[in-house]
ChimeraX commands (.cxc) that place a marker at each C-alpha (Angstrom):
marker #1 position 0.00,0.00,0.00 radius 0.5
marker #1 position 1.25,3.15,-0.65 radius 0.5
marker #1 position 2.17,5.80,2.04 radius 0.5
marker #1 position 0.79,9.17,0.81 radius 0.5
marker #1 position -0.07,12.24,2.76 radius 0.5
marker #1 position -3.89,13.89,2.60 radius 0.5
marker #1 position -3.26,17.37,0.91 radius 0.5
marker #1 position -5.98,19.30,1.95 radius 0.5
marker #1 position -6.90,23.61,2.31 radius 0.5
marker #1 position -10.07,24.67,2.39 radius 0.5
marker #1 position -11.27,28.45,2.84 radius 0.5
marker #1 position -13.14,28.86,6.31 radius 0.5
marker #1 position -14.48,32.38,7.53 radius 0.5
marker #1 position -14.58,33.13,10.91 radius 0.5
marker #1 position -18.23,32.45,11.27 radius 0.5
marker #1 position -21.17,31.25,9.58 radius 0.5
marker #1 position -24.90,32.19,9.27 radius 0.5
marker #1 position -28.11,31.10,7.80 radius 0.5
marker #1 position -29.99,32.24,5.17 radius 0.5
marker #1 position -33.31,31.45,3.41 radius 0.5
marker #1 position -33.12,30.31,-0.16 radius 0.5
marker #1 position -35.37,34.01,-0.88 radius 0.5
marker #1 position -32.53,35.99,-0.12 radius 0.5
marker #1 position -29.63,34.38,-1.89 radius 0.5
marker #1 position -29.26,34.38,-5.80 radius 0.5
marker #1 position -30.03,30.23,-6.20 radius 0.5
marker #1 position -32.34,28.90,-9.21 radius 0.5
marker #1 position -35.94,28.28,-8.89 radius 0.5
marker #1 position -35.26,24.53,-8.73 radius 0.5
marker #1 position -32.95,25.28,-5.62 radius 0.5
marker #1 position -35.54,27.53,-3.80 radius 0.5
marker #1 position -38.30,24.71,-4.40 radius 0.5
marker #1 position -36.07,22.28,-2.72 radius 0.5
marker #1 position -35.58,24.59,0.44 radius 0.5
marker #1 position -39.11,25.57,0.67 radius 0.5
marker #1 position -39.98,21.86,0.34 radius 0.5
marker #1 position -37.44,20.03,2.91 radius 0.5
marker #1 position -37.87,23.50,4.97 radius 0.5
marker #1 position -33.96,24.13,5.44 radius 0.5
marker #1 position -32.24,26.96,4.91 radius 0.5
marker #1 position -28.44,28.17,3.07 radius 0.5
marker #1 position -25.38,28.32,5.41 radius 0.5
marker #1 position -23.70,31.73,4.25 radius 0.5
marker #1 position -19.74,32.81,5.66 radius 0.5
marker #1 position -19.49,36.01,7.49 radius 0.5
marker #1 position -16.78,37.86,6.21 radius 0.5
marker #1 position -13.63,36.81,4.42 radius 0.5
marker #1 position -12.96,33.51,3.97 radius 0.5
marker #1 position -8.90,32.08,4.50 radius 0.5
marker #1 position -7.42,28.85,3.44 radius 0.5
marker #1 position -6.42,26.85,6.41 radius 0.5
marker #1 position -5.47,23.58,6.88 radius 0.5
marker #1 position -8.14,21.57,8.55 radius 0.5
marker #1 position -7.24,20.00,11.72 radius 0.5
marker #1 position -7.75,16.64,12.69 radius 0.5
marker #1 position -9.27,17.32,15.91 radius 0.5
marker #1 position -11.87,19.42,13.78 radius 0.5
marker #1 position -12.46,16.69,11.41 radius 0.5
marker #1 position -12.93,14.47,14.38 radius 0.5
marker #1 position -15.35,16.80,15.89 radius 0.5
marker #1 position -17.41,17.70,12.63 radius 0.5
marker #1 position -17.58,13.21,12.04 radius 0.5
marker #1 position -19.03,12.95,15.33 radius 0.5
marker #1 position -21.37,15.69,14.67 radius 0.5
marker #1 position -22.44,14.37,11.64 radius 0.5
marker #1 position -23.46,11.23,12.75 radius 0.5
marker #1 position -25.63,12.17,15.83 radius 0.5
marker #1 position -27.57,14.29,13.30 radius 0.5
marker #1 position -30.94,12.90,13.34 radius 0.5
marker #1 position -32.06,12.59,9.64 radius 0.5
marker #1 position -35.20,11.49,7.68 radius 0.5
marker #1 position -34.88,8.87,5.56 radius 0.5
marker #1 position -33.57,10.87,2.18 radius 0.5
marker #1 position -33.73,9.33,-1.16 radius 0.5
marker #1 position -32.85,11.39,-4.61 radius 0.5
marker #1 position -35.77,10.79,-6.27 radius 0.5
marker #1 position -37.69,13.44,-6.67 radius 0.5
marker #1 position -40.00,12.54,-9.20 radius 0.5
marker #1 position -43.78,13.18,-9.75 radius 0.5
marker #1 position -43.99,8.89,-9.99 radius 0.5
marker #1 position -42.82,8.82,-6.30 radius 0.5
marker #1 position -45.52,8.22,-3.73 radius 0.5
marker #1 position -46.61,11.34,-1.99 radius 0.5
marker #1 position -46.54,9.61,1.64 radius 0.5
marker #1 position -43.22,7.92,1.10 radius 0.5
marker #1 position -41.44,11.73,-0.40 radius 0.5
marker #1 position -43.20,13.28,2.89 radius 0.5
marker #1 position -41.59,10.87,5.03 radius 0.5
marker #1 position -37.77,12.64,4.10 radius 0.5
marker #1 position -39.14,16.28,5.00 radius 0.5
marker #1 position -37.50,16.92,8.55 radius 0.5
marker #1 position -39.41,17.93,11.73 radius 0.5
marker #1 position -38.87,21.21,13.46 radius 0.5
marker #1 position -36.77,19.27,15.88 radius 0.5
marker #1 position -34.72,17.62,13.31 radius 0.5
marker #1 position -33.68,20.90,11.39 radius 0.5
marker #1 position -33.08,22.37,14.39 radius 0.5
marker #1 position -30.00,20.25,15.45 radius 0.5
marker #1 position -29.26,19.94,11.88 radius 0.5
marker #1 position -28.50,23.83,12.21 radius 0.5
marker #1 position -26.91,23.50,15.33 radius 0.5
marker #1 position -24.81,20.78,14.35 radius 0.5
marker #1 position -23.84,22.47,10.06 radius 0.5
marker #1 position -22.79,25.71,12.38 radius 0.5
marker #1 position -20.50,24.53,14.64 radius 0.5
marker #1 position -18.52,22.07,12.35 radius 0.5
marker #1 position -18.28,25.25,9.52 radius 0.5
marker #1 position -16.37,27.99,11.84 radius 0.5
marker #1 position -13.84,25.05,11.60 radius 0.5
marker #1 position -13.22,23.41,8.48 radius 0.5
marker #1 position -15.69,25.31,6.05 radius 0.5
marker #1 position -18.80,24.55,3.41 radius 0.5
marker #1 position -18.60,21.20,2.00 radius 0.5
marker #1 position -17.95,22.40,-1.29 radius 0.5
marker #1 position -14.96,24.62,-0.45 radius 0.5
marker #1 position -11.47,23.97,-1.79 radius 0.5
marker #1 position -8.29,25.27,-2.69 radius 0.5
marker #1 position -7.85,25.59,-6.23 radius 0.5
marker #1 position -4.53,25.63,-8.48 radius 0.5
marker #1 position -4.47,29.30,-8.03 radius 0.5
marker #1 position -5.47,29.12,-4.55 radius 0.5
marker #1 position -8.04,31.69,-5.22 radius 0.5
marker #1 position -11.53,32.44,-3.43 radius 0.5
marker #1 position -14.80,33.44,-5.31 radius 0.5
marker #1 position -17.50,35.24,-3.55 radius 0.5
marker #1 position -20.04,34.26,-6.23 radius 0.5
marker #1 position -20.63,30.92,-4.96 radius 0.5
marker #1 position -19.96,31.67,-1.26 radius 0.5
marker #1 position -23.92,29.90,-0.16 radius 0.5
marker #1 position -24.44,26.01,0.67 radius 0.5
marker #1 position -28.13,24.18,1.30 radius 0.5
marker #1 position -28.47,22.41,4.45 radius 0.5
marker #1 position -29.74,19.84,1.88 radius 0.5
marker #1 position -25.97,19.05,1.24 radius 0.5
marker #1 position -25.10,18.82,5.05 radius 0.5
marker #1 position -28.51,16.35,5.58 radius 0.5
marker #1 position -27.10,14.22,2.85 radius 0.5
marker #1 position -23.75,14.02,4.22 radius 0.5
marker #1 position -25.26,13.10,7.86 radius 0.5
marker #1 position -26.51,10.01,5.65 radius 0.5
marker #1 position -23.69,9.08,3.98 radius 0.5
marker #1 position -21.34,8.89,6.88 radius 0.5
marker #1 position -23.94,7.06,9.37 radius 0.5
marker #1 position -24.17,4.45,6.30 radius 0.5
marker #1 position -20.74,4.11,6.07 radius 0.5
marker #1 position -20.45,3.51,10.15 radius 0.5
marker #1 position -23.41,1.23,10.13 radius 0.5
marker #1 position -22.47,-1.02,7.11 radius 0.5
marker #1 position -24.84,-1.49,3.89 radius 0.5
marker #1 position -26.92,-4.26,4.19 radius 0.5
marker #1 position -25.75,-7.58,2.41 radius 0.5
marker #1 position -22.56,-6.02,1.18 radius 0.5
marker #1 position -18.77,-6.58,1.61 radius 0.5
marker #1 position -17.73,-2.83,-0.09 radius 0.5
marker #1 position -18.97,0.45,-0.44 radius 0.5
marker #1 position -17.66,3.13,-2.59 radius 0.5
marker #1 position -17.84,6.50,-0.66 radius 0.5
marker #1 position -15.91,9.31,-1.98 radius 0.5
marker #1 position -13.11,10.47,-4.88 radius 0.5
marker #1 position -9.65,11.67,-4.21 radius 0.5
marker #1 position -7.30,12.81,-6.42 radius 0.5
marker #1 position -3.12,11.83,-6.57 radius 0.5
marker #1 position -0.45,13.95,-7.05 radius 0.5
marker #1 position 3.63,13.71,-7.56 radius 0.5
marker #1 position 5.37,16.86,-6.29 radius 0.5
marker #1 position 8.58,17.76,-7.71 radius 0.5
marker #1 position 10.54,19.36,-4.92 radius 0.5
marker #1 position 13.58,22.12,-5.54 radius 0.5
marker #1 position 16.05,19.60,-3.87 radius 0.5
marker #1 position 14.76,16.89,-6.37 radius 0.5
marker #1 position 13.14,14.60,-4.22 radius 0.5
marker #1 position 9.73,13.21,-5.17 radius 0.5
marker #1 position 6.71,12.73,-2.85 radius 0.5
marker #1 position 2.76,11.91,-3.29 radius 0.5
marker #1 position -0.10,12.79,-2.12 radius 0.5
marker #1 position -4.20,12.46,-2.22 radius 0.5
marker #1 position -6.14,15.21,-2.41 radius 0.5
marker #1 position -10.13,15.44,-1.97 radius 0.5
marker #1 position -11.58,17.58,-4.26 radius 0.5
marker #1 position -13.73,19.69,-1.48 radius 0.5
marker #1 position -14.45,19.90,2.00 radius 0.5
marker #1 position -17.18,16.70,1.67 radius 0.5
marker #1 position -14.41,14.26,0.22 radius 0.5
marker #1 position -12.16,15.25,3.27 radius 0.5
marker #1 position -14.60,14.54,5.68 radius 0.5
marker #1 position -15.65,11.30,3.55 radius 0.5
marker #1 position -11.74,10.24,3.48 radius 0.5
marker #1 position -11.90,10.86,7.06 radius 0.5
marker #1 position -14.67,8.99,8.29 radius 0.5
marker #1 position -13.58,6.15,6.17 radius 0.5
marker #1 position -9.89,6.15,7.99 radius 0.5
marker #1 position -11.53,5.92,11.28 radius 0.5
marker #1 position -13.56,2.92,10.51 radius 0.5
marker #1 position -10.48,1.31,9.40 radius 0.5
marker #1 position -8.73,1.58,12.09 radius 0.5
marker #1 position -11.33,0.12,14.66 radius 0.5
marker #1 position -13.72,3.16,15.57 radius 0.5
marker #1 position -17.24,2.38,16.08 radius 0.5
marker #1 position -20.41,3.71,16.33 radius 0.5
marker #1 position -22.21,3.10,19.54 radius 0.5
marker #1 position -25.37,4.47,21.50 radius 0.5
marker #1 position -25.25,5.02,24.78 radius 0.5
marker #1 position -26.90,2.75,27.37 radius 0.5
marker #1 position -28.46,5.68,29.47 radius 0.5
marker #1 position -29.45,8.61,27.48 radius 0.5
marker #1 position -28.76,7.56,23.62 radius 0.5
marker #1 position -26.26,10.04,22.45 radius 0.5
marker #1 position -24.25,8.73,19.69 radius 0.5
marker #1 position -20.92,8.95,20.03 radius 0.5
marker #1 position -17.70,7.27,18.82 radius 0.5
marker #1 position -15.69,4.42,20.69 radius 0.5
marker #1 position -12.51,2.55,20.10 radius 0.5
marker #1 position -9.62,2.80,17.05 radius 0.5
marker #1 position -6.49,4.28,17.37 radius 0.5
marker #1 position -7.26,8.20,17.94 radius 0.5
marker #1 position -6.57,9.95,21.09 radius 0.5
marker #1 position -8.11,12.76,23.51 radius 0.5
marker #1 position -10.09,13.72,26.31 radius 0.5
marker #1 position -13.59,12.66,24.17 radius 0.5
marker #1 position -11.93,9.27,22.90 radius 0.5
marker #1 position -14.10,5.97,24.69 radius 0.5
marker #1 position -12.46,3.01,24.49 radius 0.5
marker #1 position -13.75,-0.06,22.51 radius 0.5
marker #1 position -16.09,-1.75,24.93 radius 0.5
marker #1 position -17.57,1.65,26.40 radius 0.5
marker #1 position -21.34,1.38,26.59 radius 0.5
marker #1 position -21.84,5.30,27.86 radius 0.5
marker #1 position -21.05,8.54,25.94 radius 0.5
marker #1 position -19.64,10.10,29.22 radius 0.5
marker #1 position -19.13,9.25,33.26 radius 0.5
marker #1 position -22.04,11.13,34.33 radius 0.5
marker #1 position -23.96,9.10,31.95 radius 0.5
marker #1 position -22.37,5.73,33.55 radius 0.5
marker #1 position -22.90,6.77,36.85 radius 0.5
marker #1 position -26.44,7.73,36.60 radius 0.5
marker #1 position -27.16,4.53,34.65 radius 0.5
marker #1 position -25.61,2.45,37.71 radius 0.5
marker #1 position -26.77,4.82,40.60 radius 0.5
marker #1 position -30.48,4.24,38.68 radius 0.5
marker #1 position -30.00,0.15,38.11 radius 0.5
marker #1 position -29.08,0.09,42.16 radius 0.5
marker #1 position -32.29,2.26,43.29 radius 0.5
marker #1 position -34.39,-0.40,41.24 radius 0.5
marker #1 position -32.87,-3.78,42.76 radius 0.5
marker #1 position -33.71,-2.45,46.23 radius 0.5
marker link #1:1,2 radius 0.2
marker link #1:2,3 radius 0.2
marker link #1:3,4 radius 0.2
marker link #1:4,5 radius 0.2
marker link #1:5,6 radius 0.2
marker link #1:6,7 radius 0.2
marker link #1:7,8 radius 0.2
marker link #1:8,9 radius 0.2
marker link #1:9,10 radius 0.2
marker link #1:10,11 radius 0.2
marker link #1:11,12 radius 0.2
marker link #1:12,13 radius 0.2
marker link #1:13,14 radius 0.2
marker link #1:14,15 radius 0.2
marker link #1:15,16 radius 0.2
marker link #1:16,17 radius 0.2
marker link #1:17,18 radius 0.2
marker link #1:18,19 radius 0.2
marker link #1:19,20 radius 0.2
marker link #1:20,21 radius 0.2
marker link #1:21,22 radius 0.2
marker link #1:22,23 radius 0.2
marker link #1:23,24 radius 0.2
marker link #1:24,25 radius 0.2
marker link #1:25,26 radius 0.2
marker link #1:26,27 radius 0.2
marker link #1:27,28 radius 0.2
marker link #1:28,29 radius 0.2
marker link #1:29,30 radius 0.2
marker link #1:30,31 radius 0.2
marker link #1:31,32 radius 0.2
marker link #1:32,33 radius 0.2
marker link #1:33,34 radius 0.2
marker link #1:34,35 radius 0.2
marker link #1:35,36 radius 0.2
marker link #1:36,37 radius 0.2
marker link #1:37,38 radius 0.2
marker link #1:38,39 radius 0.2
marker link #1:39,40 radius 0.2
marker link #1:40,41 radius 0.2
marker link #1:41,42 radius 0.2
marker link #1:42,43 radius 0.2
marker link #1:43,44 radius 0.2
marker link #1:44,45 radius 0.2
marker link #1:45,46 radius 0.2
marker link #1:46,47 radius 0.2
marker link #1:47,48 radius 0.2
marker link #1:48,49 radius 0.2
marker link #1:49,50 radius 0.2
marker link #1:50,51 radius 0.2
marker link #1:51,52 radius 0.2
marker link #1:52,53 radius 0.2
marker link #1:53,54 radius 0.2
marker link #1:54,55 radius 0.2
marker link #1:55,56 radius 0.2
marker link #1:56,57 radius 0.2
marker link #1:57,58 radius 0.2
marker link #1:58,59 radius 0.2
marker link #1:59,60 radius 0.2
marker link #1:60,61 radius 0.2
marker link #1:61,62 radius 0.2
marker link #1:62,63 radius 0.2
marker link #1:63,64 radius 0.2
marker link #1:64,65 radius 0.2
marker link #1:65,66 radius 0.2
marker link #1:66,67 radius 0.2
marker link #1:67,68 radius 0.2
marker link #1:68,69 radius 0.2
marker link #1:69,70 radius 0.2
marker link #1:70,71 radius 0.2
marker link #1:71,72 radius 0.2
marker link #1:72,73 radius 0.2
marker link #1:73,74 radius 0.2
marker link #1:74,75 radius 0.2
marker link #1:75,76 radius 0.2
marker link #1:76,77 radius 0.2
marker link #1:77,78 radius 0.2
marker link #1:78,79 radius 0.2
marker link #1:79,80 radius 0.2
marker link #1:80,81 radius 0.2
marker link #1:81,82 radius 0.2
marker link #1:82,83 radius 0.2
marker link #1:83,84 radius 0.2
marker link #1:84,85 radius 0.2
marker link #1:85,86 radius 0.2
marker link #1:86,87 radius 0.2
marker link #1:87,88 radius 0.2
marker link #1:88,89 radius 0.2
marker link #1:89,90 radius 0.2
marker link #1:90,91 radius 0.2
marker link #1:91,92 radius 0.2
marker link #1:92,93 radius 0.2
marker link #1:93,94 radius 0.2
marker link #1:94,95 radius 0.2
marker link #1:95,96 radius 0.2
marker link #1:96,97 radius 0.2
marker link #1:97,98 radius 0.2
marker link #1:98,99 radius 0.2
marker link #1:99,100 radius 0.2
marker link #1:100,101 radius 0.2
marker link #1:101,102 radius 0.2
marker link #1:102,103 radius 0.2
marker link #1:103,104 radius 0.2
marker link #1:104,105 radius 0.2
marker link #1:105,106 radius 0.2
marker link #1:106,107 radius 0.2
marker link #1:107,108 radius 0.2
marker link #1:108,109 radius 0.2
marker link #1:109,110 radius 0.2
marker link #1:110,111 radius 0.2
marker link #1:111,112 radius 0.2
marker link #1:112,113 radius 0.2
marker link #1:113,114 radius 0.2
marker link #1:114,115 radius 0.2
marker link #1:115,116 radius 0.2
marker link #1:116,117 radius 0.2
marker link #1:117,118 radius 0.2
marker link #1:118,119 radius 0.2
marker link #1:119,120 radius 0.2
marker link #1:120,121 radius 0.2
marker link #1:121,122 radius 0.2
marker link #1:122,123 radius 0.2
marker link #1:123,124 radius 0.2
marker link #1:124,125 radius 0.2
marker link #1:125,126 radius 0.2
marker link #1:126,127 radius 0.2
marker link #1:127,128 radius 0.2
marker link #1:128,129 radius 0.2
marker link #1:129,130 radius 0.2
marker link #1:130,131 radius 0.2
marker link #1:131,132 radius 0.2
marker link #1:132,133 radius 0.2
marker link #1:133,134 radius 0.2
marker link #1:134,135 radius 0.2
marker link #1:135,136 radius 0.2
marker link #1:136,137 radius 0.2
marker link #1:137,138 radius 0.2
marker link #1:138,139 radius 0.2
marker link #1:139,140 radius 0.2
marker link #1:140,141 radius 0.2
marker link #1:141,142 radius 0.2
marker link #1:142,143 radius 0.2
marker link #1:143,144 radius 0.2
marker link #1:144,145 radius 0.2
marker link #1:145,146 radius 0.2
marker link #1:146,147 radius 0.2
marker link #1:147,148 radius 0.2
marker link #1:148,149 radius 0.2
marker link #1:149,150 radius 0.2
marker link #1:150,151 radius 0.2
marker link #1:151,152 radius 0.2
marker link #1:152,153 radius 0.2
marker link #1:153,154 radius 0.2
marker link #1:154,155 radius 0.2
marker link #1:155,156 radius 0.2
marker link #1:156,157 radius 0.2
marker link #1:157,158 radius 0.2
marker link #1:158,159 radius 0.2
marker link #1:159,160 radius 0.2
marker link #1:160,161 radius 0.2
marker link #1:161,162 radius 0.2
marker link #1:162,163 radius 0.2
marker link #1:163,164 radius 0.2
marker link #1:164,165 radius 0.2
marker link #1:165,166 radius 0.2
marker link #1:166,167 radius 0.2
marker link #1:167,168 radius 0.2
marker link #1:168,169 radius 0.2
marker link #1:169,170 radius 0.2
marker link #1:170,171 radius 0.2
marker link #1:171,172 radius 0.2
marker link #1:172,173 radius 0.2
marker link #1:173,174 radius 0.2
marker link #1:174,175 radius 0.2
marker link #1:175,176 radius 0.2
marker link #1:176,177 radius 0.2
marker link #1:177,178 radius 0.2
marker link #1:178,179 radius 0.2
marker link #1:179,180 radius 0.2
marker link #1:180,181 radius 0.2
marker link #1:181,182 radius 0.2
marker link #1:182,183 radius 0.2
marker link #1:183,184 radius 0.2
marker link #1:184,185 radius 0.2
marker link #1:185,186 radius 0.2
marker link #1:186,187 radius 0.2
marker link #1:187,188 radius 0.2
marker link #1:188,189 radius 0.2
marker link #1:189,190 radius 0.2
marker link #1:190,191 radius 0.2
marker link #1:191,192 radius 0.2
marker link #1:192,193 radius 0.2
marker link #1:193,194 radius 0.2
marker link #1:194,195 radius 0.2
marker link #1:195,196 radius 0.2
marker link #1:196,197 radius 0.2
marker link #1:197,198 radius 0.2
marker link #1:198,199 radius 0.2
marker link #1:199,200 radius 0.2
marker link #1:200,201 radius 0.2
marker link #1:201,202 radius 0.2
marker link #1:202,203 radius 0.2
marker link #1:203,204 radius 0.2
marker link #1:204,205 radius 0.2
marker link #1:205,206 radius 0.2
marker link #1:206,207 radius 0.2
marker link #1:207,208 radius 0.2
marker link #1:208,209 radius 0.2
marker link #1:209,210 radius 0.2
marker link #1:210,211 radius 0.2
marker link #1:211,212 radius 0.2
marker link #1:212,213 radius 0.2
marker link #1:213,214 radius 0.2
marker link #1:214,215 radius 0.2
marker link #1:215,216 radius 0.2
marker link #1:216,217 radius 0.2
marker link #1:217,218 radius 0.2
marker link #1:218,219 radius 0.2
marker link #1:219,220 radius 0.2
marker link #1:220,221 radius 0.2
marker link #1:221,222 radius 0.2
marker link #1:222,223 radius 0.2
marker link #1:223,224 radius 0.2
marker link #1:224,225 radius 0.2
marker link #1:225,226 radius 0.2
marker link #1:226,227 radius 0.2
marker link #1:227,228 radius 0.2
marker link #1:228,229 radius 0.2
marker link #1:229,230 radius 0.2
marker link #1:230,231 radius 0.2
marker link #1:231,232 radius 0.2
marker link #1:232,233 radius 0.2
marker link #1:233,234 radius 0.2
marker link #1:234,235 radius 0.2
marker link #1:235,236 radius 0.2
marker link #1:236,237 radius 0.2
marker link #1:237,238 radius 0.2
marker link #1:238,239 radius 0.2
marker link #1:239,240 radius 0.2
marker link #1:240,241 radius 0.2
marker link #1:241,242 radius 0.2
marker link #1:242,243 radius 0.2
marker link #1:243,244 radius 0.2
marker link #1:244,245 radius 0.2
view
C-alpha cells in the first residue's frame, strides 16, 4: 500500500450564518427544494482564509455528523414517487433544528462542503452559499458508512485525487487530495472505521458517540464503552441500584 499524505486547504471564515433560499441568488429549482425540505443556506461572514483543517476538527465535525438525526432521504424526486413515502424525508422542526446546530459549529472550523483550494489558490465570492440539503445528505452518507450497507462486503464513498510533487532539492513525494471539504470529511470517516472506531449508542441517554480505534483525547471511549460520558455511567448504575432495592 502506498504511504501518501492527505493534501488538503479549504477556505473557512470566521463564522457562519443562515440564510433562506429568498434571499440568496439560487435557481428556482434550488428555492423549491428549500421551501420543500424546509432548510435553509449556510452563508460565511466575512472573508474567507485557506487553512489547513485540523484533525481534531475533522474528528469533531464526524461525530457531529453522525448524531444528526435525519429522515430517511432518497434522490428521487419525481412526480412517480408516492406522496406519503417523499413526505416521510421532509425533517421535523426538531430535526432541522440540530441539523443547524450541528452544520454551524462544524463550519467555523473546516468550512462549506464544497470549499477547496484551487490551483491558483483563489476564493470566489459568487458561490460563497451552501443548502443544508448538502449537510442532511452528508449526515446520511457517513452514518451508512459507520453502520455497514446491508448484504454487502464494499462500499464506494468518496473520490480523491493523486499527485507527484517535484521538490527544488529533487526529491519526489505523493499525495491524495479530496476535491472539497465533503471528500475530506468522507476520506476521514472512512480512515476511522479502518482503524477500529465504532459507532455506539449510549446505554443511558442515547447520544451517539464514537468508541474505540487508534485516535486519542479527552472525548476518545475506548472499545467496549457502553456510555457517551461518566455522568452518563454513573447515573445509569446509581439508577439500576435504586431499582434492585
Amino acid at each position: 500500500m502506498f504511504d501518501a499524505e492527505m493534501d488538503f486547504h479549504a477556505y473557512v471564515a470566521a463564522a457562519y450564518e443562515l440564510r433562506s433560499a429568498d434571499e440568496l441568488p439560487v435557481s428556482r429549482a434550488a428555492k423549491y427544494r428549500a421551501r420543500y425540505f424546509g432548510l435553509r443556506y449556510l452563508v460565511p461572514a466575512g472573508n474567507p482564509r485557506l487553512v489547513r483543517p485540523r484533525r481534531k476538527a475533522l474528528d469533531l465535525a464526524v461525530g457531529l455528523l453522525l448524531r444528526t438525526p435525519k429522515p430517511p432521504l432518497t434522490s428521487d424526486e419525481s412526480d412517480e414517487s408516492d406522496e406519503e413515502d417523499r413526505k416521510k424525508e421532509i425533517p421535523n422542526a426538531d430535526e432541522v433544528a440540530h441539523l443547524e446546530r450541528n452544520s454551524l459549529a462544524i463550519a467555523k472550523h473546516i468550512g462549506l462542503l464544497k470549499a477547496g483550494r484551487d490551483s491558483e489558490n483563489s476564493y470566489s465570492s459568487e458561490d460563497n452559499h451552501e443548502s443544508l440539503l448538502s449537510w442532511l445528505q452528508l449526515a446520511q452518507s457517513i452514518q451508512l458508512m459507520f453502520d455497514g450497507p446491508p448484504g454487502a462486503t464494499e462500499l464506494g464513498v468518496g473520490r480523491l485525487a493523486i499527485y507527484l510533487a517535484y521538490k527544488p532539492d529533487k526529491s519526489r513525494s505523493m499525495a491524495v487530495r479530496p476535491e472539497s471539504t465533503r471528500e475530506v470529511l468522507i476520506y476521514h470517516a472512512a480512515q476511522m472505521i479502518a482503524k477500529g472506531t465504532e459507532s455506539r449508542t449510549c446505554e443511558h441517554c442515547g447520544t451517539i458517540f464514537l468508541s474505540g480505534g487508534t485516535g486519542r483525547g479527552k472525548d476518545k471511549k475506548r472499545g467496549d464503552a457502553r456510555f457517551c460520558s461518566d455522568e452518563c455511567r454513573w447515573k445509569f448504575h446509581n439508577e439500576s441500584r435504586r431499582g434492585a432495592r
